[in-house]
N, C-alpha and C positions, 0 to 999 in steps of 0.2 A: 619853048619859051621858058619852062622855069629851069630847065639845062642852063641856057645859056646866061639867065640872071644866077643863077650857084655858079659859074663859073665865074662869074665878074667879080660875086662876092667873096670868093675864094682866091680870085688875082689880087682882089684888094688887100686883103689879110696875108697872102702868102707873099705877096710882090708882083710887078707886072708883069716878068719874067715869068710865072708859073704858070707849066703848061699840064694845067690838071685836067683830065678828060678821062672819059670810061677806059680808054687804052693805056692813060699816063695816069691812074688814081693818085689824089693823096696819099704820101705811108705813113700810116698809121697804123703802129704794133703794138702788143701786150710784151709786157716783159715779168719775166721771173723771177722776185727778188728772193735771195738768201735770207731767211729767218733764223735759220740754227743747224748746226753740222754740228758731227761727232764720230765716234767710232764703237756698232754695237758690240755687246760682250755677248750675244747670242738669238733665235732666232728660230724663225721656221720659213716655209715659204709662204705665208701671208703675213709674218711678223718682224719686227725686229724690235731687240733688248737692249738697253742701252742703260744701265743702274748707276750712272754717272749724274743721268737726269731727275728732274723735278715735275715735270708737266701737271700744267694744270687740265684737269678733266676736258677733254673732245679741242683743246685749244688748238691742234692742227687739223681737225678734221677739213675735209677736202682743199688741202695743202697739196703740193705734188714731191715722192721723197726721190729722190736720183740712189740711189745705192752702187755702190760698184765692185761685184763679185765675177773672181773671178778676172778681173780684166775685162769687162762687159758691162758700162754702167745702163741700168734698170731703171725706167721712171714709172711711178705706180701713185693714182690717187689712195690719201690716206683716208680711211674710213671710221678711223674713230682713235683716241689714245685713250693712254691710264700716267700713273705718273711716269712710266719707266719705258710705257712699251707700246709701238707704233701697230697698226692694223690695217692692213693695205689691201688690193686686188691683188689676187693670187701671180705668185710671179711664176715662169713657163715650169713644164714639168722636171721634175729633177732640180731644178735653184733653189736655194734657200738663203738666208741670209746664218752667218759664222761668226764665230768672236774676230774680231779685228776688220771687219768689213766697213770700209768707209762711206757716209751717207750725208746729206744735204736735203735739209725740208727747204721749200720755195713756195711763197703763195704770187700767184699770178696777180699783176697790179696791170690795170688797161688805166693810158694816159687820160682818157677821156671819162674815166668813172673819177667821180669824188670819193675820196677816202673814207670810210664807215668809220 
């Protein structure tokens, strides 16, 4: 019963055409927005430096950074900053992050959450 009333109310919002069902769900995704790229001047493998930067204390904390060493890009939640330098989950053994290493912070935006 209440299936089939969410589906009526979800034809009516979506069109009568839509055939949303447990097999056909709504999509609905999170997406990853760009906040800030750069390229660090140095590094370790749970860090990276970037003295180009300004940050304001923890303001990417649990942001997600893509890094790309190597030819292999790296996505790592960030666990804390300072003004210059990023603090992440350790990345595999032997990686580190290098001067000229290219990176992108992202914070996850879900279409369905209101903006803070």
């Amino acid at each position: 019963m209440l299936e089939a009333t969410l589906r009526r109310v979800l034809r009516a919002f979506c069109g009568s055409d839509a055939d949303i069902s447990h097999a056909n769900p709504l999509p609905v995704t999170s997406t990853a927005q760009a906040i800030d790229s750069g390229t660090a001047t140095g590094g370790t493998n749970n860090t990276l430096v970037d003295t180009a930067k300004d940050w304001e204390v923890n303001m990417h904390e649990d942001a997600i950074l893509e890094v790309a060493i190597g030819g292999i890009e790296y996505h790592r939640t960030i666990t804390a900053n300072d003004d210059d330098t990023l603090t992440f989950n350790a990345l595999p053994g032997g990686v580190t992050v290098s001067l000229g290493d290219a990176y992108t912070i992202r914070r996850v935006v879900n279409p369905l959450s209101p903006l803070a």
